[in-house]
C-alpha positions as semicolon CSV with decimal commas, in nm:
position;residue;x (nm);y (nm);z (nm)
1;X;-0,401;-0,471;0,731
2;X;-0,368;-0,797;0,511
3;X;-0,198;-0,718;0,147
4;X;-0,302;-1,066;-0,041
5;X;-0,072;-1,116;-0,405
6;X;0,129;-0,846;-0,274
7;X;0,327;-0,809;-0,513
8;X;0,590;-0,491;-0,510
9;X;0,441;-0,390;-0,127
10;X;0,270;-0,081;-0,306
11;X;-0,078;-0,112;-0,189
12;X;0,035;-0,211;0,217
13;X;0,296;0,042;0,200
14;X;0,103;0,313;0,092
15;X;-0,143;0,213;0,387
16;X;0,167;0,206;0,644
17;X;0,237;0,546;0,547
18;X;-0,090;0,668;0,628
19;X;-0,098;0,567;0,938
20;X;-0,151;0,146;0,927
21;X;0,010;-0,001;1,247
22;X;0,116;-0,310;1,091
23;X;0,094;-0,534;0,750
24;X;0,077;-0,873;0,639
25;X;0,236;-0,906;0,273
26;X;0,136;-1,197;0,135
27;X;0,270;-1,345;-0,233
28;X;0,497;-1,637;-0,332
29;X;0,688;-1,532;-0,657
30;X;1,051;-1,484;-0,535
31;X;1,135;-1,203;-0,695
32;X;0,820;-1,000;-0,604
33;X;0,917;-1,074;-0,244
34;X;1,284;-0,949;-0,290
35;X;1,158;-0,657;-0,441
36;X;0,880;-0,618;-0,158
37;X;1,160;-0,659;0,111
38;X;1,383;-0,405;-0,042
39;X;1,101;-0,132;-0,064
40;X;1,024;-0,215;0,326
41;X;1,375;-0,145;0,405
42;X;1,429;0,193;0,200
43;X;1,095;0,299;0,330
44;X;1,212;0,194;0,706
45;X;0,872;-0,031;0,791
46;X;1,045;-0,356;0,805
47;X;0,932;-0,319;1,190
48;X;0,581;-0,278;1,107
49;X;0,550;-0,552;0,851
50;X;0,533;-0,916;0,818
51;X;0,586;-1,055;0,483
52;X;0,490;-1,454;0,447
53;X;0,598;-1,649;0,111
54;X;0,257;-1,839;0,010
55;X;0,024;-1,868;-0,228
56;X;-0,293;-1,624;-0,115
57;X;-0,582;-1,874;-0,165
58;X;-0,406;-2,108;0,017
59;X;-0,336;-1,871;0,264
60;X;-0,662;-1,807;0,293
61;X;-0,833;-2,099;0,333
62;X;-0,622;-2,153;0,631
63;X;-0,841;-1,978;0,790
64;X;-0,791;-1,674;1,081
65;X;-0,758;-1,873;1,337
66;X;-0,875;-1,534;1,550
67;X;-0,643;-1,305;1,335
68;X;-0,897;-1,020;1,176
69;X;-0,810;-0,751;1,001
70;X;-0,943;-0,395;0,985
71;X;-0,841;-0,409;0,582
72;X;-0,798;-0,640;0,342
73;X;-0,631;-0,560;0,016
74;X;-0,638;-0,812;-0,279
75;X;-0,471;-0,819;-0,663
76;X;-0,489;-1,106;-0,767
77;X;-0,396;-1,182;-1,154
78;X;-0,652;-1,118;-1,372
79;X;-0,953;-1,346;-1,583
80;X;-0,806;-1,662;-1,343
81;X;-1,112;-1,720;-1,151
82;X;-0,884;-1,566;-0,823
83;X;-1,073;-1,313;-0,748
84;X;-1,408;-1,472;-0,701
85;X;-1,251;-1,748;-0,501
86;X;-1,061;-1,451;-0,269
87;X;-1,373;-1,339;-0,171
88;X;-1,509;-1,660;-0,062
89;X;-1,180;-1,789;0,145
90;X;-1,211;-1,396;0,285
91;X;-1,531;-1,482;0,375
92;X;-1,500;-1,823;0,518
93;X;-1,148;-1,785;0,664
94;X;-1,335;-1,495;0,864
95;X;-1,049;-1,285;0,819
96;X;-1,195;-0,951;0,857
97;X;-1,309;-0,753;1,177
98;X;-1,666;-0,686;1,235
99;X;-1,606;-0,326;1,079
100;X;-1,369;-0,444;0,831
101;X;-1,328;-0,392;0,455
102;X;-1,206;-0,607;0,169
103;X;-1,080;-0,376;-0,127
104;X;-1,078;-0,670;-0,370
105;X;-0,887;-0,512;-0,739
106;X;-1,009;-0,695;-1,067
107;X;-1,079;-0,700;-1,464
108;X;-1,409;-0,551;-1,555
109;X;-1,460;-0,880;-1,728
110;X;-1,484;-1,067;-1,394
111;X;-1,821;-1,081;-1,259
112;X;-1,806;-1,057;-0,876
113;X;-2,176;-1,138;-0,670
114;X;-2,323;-0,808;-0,464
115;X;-2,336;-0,964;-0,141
116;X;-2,200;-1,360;-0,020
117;X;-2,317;-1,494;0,333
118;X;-2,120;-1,277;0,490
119;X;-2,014;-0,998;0,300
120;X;-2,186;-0,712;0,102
121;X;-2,069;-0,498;-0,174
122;X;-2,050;-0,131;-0,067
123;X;-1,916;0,011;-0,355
124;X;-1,781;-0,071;-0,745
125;X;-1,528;0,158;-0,899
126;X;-1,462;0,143;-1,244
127;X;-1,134;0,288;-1,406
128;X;-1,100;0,167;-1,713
129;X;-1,050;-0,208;-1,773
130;X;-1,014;-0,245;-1,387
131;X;-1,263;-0,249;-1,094
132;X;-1,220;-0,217;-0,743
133;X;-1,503;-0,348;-0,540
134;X;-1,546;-0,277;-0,152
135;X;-1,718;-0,513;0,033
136;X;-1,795;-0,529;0,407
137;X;-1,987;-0,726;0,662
138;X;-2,329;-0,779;0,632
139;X;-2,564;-0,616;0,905
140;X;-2,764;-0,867;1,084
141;X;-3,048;-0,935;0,902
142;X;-3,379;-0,701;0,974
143;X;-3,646;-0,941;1,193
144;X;-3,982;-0,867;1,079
145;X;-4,294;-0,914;1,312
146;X;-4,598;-0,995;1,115
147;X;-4,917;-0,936;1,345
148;X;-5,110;-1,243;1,279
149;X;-5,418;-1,032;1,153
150;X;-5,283;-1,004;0,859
């Protein structure tokens, strides 16, 4: 799984402990990574975990080069316009797996699209000023056959 403005660790460590093999922490302020590395320690998954100091859109746009993920998890600060452009690098990095799922955490005031090329929106949770949308791959599209009669 791929935890993008990681933060604290909390939303890749709570996946570890149910049963994640392995996580990607990604965030670049220093002192959410020394707090991320201390929580890996005192929750022994230091061997399960990567963490990498960057800046997630950046990251991102990278691109996979082949790396997918089964989950993606993504907080980015809110009303910044990061959101929006994490789903797009998500989608054009090609970071997830066929089956994969972006959790993507945001303000109710951010406006995210229901589908993108790639990628449709499965489900919107509201919970108060926050939303957490879940978007997935989109099925190949439906060919229609038009008998020429018509």
């Amino acid at each position: 799984m791929l935890d993008l403005f990681a933060g604290s660790g909390a939303l890749g460590i709570e996946a570890l402990s149910r049963g994640a093999r392995g996580a990607v922490f990604v965030e670049q302020d220093l002192l959410a990574l020394r707090f991320l590395r201390t929580n890996l320690e005192k929750c022994s998954m230091l061997d399960r975990a990567k963490v990498v100091k960057a800046d997630a859109i950046r990251f991102l746009q990278r691109g996979s080069s082949g790396t997918r993920f089964g989950v993606v998890l993504a907080d980015p600060p809110y009303e910044k316009g990061l959101a929006l452009r994490c789903l797009w690098a998500v989608e054009k990095g090609e970071w997830l797996e066929k089956e994969g799922v972006l959790a993507l955490e945001h303000s109710i005031r951010e406006e995210l699209p229901e589908s993108s090329e790639a990628l449709v929106r499965m489900k919107l949770r509201r919970y108060g000023e926050t939303c957490i949308s879940l978007y997935e791959m989109a099925k190949s599209p439906v060919t229609w056959i038009i008998p020429q009669s018509l």
